[in-house]
Structures are given as structure tokens and as C-alpha cells.
LUMNU-760724 format. One record per residue: residue in three letters; x, y negated, z of N, C-alpha, C in turn. Coordinates in steps of 0.001 Angstrom, whole numbers, padded with zeros to 6 digits, always signed. Layout:
% LUMNU-760724
ALAXYZXYZXYZ...
END
This chain:
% LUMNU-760724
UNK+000836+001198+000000+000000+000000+000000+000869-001246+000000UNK+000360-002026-000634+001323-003618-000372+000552-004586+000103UNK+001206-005670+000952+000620-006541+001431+000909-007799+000733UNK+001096-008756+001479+001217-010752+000456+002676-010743+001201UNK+003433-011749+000206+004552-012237+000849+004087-013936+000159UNK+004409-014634+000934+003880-016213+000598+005382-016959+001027UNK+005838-017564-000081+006927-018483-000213+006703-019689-000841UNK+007332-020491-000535+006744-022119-000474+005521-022397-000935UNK+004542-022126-000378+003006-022560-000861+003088-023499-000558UNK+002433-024354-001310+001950-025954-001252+000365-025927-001888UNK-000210-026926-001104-001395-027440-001465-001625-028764-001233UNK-002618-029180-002979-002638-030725-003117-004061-031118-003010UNK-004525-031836-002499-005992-032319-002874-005821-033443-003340UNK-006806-033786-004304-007448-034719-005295-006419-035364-006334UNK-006407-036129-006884-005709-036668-007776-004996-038070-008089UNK-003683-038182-008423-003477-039561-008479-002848-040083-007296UNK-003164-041690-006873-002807-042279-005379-003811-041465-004660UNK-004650-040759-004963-005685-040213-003799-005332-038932-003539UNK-004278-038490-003809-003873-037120-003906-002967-036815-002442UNK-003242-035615-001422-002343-035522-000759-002187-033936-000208UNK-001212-033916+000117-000510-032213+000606-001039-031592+002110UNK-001638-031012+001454-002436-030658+003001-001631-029099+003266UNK-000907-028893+002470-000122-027578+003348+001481-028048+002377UNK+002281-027632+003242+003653-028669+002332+005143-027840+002679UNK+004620-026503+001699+005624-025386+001474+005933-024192+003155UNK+004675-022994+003080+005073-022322+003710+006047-020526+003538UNK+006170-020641+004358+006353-019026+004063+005602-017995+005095UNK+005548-017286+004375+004646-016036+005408+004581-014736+005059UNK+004835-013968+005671+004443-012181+005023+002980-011901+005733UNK+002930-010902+005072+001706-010330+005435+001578-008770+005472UNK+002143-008250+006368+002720-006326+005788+001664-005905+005942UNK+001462-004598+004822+000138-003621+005742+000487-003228+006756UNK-000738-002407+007817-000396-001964+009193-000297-003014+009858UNK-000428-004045+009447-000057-005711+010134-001207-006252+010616UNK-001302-006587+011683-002429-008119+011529-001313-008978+012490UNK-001327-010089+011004-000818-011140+011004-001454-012308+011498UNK-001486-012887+012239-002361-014099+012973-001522-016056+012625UNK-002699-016617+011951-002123-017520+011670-003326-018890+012408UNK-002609-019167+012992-003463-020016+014651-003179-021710+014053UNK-003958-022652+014505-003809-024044+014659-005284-024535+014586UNK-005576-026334+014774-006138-026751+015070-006994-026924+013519UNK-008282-027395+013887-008646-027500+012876-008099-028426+011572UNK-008025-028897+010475-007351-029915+009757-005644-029261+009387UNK-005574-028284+009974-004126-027617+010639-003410-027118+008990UNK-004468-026290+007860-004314-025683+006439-004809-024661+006868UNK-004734-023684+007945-004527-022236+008261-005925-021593+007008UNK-006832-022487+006970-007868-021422+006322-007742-022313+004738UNK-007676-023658+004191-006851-023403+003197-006023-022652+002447UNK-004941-021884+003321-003877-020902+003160-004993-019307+002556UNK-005929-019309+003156-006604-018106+002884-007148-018112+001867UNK-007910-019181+001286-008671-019698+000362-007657-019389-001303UNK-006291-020576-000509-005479-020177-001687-004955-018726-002202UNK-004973-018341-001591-004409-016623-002198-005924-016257-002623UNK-006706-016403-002825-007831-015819-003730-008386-016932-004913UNK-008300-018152-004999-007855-018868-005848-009336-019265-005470UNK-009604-019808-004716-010958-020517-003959-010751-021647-003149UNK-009950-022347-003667-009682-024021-003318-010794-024307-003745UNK-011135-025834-002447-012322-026658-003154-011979-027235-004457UNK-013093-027954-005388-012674-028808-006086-011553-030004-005905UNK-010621-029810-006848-009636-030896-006823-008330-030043-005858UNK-008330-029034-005714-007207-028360-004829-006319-028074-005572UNK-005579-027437-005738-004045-027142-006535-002906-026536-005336UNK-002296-025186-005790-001507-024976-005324-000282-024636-006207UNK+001051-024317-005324+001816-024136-006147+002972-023096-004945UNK+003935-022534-005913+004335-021614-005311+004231-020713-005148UNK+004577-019255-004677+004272-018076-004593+003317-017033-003611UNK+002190-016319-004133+001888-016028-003036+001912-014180-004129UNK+002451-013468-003560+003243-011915-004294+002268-010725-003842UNK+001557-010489-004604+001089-009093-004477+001420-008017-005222UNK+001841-007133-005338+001831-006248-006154+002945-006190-007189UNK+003832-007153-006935+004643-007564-007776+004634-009084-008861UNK+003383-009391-008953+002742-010564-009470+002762-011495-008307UNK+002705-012774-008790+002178-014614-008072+000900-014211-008544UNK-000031-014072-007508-001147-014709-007461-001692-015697-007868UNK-001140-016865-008053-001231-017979-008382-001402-018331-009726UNK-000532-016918-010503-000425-017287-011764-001961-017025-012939UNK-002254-015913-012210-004068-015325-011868-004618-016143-012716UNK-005618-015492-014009-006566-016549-014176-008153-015569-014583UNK-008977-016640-014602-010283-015186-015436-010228-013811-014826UNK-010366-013248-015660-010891-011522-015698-009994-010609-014749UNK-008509-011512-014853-007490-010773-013765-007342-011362-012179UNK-008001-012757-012347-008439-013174-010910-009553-012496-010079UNK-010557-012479-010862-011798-011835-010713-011327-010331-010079UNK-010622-009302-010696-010683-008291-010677-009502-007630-009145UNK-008835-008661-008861-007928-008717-007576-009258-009140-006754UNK-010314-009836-006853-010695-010581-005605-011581-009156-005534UNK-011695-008932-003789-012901-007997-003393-012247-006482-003627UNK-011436-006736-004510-011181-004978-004863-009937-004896-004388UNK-008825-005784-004467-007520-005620-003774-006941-006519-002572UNK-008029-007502-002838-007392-008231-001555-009337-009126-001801UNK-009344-008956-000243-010867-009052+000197-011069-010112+001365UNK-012104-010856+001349-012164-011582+003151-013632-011581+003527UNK-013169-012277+004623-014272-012033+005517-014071-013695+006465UNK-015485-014025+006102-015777-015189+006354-016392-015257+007570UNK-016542-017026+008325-016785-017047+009419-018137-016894+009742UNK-019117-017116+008685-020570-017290+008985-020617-015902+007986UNK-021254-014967+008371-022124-013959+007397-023119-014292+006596UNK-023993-015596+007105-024975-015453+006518-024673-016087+005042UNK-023920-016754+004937-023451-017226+004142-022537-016494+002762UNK-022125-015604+003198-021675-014714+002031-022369-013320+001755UNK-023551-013325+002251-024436-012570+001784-026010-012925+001120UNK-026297-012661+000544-027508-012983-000345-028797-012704+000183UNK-029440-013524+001026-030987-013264+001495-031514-012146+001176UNK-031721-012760-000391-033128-011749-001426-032759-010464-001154UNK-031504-009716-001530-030888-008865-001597-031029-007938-000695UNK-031223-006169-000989-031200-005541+000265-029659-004888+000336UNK-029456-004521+001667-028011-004099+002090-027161-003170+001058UNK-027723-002307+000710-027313-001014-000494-027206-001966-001499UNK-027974-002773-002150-027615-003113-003418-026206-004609-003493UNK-025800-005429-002252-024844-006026-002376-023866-005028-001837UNK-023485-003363-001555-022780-002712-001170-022819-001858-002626UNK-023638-001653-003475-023649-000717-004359-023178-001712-005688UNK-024202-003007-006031-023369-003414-007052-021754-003982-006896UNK-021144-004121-005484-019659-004474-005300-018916-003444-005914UNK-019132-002058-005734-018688-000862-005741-018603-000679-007575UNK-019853-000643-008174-020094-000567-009623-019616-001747-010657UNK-019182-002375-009808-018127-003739-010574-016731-002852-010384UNK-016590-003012-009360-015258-002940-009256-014484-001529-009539UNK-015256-000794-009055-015060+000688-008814-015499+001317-010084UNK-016711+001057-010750-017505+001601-011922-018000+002789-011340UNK-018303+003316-010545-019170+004306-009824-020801+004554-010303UNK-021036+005804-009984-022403+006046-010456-023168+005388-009300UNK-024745+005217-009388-025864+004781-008129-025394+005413-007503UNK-025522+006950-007922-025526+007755-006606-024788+007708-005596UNK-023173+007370-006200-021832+007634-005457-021798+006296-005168UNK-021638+005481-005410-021620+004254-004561-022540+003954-003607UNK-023803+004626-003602-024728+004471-002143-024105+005281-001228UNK-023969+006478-001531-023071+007904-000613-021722+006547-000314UNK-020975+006002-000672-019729+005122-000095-019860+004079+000757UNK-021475+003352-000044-022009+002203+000896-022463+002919+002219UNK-023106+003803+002331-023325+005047+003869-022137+004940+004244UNK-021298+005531+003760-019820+005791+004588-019706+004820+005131UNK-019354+003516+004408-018606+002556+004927-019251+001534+006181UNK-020423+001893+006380-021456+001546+006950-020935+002253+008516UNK-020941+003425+008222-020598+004019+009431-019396+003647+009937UNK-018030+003811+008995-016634+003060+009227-016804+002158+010523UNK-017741+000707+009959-017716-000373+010292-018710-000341+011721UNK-019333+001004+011823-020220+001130+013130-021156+000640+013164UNK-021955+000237+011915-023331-000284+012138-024479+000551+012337UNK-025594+000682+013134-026641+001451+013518-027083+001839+012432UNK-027737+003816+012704-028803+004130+011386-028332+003186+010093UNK-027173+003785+009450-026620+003477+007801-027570+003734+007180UNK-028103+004723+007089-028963+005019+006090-030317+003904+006301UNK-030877+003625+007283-031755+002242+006924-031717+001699+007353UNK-030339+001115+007572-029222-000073+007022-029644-001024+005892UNK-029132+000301+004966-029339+000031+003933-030553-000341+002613UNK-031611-000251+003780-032834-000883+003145-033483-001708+003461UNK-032479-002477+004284-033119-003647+004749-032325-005022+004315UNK-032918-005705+004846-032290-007350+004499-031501-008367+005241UNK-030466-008996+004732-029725-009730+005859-030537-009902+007201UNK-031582-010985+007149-032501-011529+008219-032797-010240+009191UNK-032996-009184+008917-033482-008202+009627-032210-007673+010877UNK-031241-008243+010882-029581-008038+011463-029532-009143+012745UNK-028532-008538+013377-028390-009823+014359-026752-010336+013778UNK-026764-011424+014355-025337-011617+013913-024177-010553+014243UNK-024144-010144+014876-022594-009221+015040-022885-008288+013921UNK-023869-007537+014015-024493-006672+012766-024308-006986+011856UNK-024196-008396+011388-024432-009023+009873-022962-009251+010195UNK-021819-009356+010368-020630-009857+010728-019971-008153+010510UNK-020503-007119+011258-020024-006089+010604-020467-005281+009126UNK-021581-005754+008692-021761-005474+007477-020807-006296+006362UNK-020798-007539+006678-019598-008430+005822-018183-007897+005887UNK-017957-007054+007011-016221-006529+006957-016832-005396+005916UNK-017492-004333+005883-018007-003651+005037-018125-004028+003623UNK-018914-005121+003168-018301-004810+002208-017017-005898+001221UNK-016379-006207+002516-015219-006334+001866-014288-005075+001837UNK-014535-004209+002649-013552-003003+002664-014193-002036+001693UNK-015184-001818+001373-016057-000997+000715-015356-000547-000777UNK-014366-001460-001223-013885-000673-002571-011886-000671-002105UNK-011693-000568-000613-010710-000004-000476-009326-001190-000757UNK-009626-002077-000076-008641-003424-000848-007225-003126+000282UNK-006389-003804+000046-004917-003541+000552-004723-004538+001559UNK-005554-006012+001318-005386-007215+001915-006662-007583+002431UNK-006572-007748+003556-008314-008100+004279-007262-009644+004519UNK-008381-010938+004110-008078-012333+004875-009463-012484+006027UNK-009286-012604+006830-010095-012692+007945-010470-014227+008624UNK-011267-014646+008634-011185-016637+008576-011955-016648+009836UNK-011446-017145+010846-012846-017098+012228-013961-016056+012477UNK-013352-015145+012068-014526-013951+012289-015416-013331+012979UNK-014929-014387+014298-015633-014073+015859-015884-015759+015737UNK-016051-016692+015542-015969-018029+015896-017916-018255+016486UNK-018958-017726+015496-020231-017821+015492-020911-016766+016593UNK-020193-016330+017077-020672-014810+018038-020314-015305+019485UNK-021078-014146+020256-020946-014510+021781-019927-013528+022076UNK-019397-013761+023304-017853-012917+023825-017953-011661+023421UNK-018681-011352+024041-019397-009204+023987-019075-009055+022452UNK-020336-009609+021685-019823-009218+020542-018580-009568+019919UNK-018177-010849+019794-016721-010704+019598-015622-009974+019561UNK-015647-009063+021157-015063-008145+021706-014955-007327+020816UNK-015889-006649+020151-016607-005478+018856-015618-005640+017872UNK-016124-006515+017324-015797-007186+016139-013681-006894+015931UNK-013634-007195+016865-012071-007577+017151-011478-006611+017614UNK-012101-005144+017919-011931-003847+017842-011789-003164+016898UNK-012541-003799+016258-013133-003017+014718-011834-003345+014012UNK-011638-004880+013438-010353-005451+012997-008978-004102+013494UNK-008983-004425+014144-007507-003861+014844-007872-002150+014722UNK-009071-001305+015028-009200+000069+014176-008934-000037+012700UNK-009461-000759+011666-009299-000810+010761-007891-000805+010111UNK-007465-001952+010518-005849-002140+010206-005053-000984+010301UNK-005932-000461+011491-004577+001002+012093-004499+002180+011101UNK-005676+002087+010889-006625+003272+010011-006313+003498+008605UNK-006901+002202+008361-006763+002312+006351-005310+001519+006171UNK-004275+001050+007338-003013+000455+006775-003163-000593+006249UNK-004161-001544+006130-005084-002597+005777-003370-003542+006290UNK-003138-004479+005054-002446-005971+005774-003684-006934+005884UNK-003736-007611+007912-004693-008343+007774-004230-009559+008123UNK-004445-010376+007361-004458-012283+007968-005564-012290+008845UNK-005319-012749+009805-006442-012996+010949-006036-014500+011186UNK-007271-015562+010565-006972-017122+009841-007665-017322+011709UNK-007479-017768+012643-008017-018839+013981-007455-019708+014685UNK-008265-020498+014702-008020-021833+016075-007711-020990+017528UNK-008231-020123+017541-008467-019346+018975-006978-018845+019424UNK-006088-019370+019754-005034-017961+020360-005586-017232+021224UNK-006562-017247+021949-006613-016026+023234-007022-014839+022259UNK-007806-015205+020952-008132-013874+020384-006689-013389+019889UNK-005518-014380+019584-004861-013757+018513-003482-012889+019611UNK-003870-013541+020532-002774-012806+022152-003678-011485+022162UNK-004958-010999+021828-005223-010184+022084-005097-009095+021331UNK-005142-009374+019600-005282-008597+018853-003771-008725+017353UNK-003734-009805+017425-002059-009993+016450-000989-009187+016674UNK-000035-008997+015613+000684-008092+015522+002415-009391+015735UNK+001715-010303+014994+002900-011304+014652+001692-012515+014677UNK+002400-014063+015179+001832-015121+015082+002208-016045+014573UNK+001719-017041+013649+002556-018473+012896+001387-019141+013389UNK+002046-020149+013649+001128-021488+014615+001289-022693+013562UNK+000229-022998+012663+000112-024435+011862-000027-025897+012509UNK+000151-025981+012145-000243-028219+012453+000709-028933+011309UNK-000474-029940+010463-000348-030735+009449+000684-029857+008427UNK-000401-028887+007685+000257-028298+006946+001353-027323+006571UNK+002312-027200+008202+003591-026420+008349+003037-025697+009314UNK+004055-024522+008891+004448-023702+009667+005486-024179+011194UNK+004853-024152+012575+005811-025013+013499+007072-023256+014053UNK+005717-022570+014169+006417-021580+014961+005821-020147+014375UNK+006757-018938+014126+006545-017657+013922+007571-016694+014376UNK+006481-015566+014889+007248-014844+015408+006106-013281+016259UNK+006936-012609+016980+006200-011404+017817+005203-011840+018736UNK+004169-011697+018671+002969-011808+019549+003378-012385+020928UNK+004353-011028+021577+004205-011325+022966+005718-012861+023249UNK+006558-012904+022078+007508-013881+022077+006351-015477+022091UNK+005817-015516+020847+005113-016612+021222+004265-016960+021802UNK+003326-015631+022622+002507-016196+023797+003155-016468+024612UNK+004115-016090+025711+005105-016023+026321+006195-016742+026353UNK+007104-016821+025658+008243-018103+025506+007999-018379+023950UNK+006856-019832+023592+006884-020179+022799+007939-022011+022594UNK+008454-021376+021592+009554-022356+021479+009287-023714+021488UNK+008152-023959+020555+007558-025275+020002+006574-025999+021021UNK+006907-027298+020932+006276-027909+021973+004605-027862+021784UNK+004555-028336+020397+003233-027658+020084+002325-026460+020185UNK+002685-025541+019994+002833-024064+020305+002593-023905+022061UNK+003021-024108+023076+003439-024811+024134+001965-025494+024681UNK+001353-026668+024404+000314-027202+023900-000778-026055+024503UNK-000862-025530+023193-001852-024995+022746-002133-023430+023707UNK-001081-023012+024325-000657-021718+025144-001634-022339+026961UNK-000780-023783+027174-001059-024289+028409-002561-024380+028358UNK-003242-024211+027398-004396-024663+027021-005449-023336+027393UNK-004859-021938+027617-005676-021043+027097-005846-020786+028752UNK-007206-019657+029034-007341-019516+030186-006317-018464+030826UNK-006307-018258+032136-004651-017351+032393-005129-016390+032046UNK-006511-015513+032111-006371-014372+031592-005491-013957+030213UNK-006032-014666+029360-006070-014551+027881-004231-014374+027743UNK-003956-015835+028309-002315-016019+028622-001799-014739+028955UNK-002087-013946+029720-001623-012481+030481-001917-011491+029268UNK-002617-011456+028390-002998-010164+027554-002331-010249+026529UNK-001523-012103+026555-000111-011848+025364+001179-010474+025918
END
């Protein structure tokens, strides 16, 4: 399996004198077996950075630099070969569910047509995968799961159906953007179990994009701490919860409750 290696990424918004660098040359790996945690404040790039490796900048964004999958820049990506990396080899998972899933739609058919794009699978076998993956992800009764409709879910439910079907055609790269941010602790807890089974499991490289360090002391493998675009500090989980170098970094540690502090 391969994961991202990201060397001087840069990102520009808008154009002209109105144009400015909201991320200003990072580096970053991303190994499978990894969850990689990339922490800062909001305004910070961290979920920019995610956006860019699937080529989902807002309007007027621009990046430049390398972000390496497979042997290819990502970056260089256009059409039919952008399209065909997103969801199938490198996948995310957004902070609101409701939002990257389709109302009208029942569960099997945004799990079955993902599968028959990408995969080209028969009905049959892509419902039998959408079941599987259903279960993977631990959601109640898969089978009518799958005949029901976003609204019919509670959020953690709808939050584990969205890791579903980003994993559902087997991608190498999960980007993970606030994935607990909309949920209450308990479920969170779940959620952030699931992440860290997954990773272990399918060898998944995961970016885990949050503001939160207490989640990323809990569940990161490695941490890079953003503010205004850079990279301040990276390194081993328990190094930067623990003796983090950067005053910023530092900051943001003094900030967390002592439990959280202790589970670095």
C-alpha cells in the first residue's frame, strides 16, 4: 500500500494584489499503518492541506508543489485521472455527514453506485460489499441500514456510514477533517476507535486534519502542529505532547485539560 509524501506545498488564494498564501511550502508524510495528525487553530491551512491533495480548493485556490502518491504529483491530476484517484484511492471524511451525503438517496444506493463507478461491480456484489462494509464500520442491522435514508440516522451513525463509504472501494489514503468536531464525547469516543481499528486493520495511511489535540494525544501516531500556513512543529505523539519544542505548540498543550495532557 502507499501513502502521500507532501513536499513544499503551497497554497494561493485569489488573484493579483488580492492574492495571498495561506499555506507557504510544507512538508509532510503520510505512511500507511499511520495516523498522522495535523493540529492548529482554525485559519491555521490544516484542512486546506486536505482539500489540496484531492484537488478541492475553493474557487480561486491554486496549489503548487508536490503532493506523491503512487509515484505521481497529485497535483499534476486533471479530469478523468483526478476523478478516478478521488474515493477509490485516496478518500475523506468530512466534518458534517450530513453534508456529504444525499438526502433523497437511500443508504445502499450512495454505497452501491460508489462501488459501480469505481469498482464496476455487479448490483448484486456491490450491495453484498455495501453489507460488509457496513458491518466493518459497526453500524446497527446493515442489512436495513441499507434501506433507509440519511434523516433516519443519528449523527454518530451518519458519521459512521460516511467513513463507510469512503472506505467501501478500499482506498490507501483516508483524509479525515474534524470527524468528531459535530458529536458529543461518547460518541466521539466510537468514532475515534473506529479510525484507529481501521488504520490497524486495512493499513489505511490516515491524515487525521483537527483543532483538537486532546483527540490527537489520544489517537495519532505522529503530530505536525500548523499556524499561518507552516508547519511550526513535527514529530512522535508522545515527544510533542510532552516536551513540545515550540512555543506555540506549548500554547496549545497548556491549554488542554490534564487528563487529555496524560494520555499523550
Amino acid at each position: 500500500m502507499s501513502g502521500l509524501t507532501i513536499r513544499d506545498l503551497t497554497v494561493t488564494m485569489g488573484t493579483g494584489q488580492r492574492s495571498r498564501q495561506i499555506i507557504t511550502g510544507i512538508d509532510l508524510d503520510v505512511p500507511a499503518g499511520r495516523i498522522t495528525g495535523l493540529a492548529g487553530e482554525s485559519g491555521s491551512g490544516k484542512t486546506m492541506t486536505g482539500l489540496a491533495t484531492l484537488g478541492l480548493l475553493p474557487a480561486g485556490g491554486r496549489a503548487a508543489g508536490r503532493i506523491e502518491y503512487g509515484g505521481r504529483n497529485v497535483l499534476d491530476l486533471r479530469g478523468r485521472e483526478l476523478n478516478a484517484l478521488r474515493g477509490s484511492r485516496i478518500a475523506m471524511v468530512f466534518q458534517d455527514p450530513t453534508a456529504s451525503l444525499h438526502p433523497m438517496l437511500t443508504i445502499e444506493r450512495q454505497l452501491t453506485d460508489h462501488l459501480r463507478r469505481h469498482r464496476g461491480l455487479s448490483k448484486k456484489d456491490a450491495v453484498a460489499r455495501a453489507r460488509e462494509t457496513l458491518e466493518v464500520v459497526r453500524v446497527p442491522d446493515p442489512e436495513g441500514a441499507l434501506r433507509k435514508y440519511p434523516h433516519q440516522f443519528s449523527g454518530g451513525q451518519l458519521q459512521r456510514i460516511a467513513i463507510a463509504i469512503a472506505i467501501v472501494c478500499g482506498p490507501d489514503v483516508l483524509i479525515a477533517d474534524e470527524p468528531t468536531t459535530a458529536l458529543d464525547v461518547t460518541v466521539q469516543a466510537g468514532i475515534l476507535r473506529l479510525l484507529r481499528s481501521l488504520c490497524d486493520e486495512l493499513d489505511l495511511a490516515v491524515l487525521l486534519v483537527t483543532h483538537d489535540l486532546g483527540v490527537m494525544s489520544a489517537l495519532a501516531d505522529t503530530i505536525a502542529v500548523m499556524r499561518h500556513g507552516a508547519i511550526v512543529e513535527h514529530g512522535d505523539r508522545h515527544q510533542v505532547i510532552t516536551a513540545p519544542a515550540d512555543a506555540y505548540t506549548r500554547a496549545l498543550i497548556d491549554a488542554l485539560p490534564t487528563a487529555d495532557r496524560e494520555d499523550g
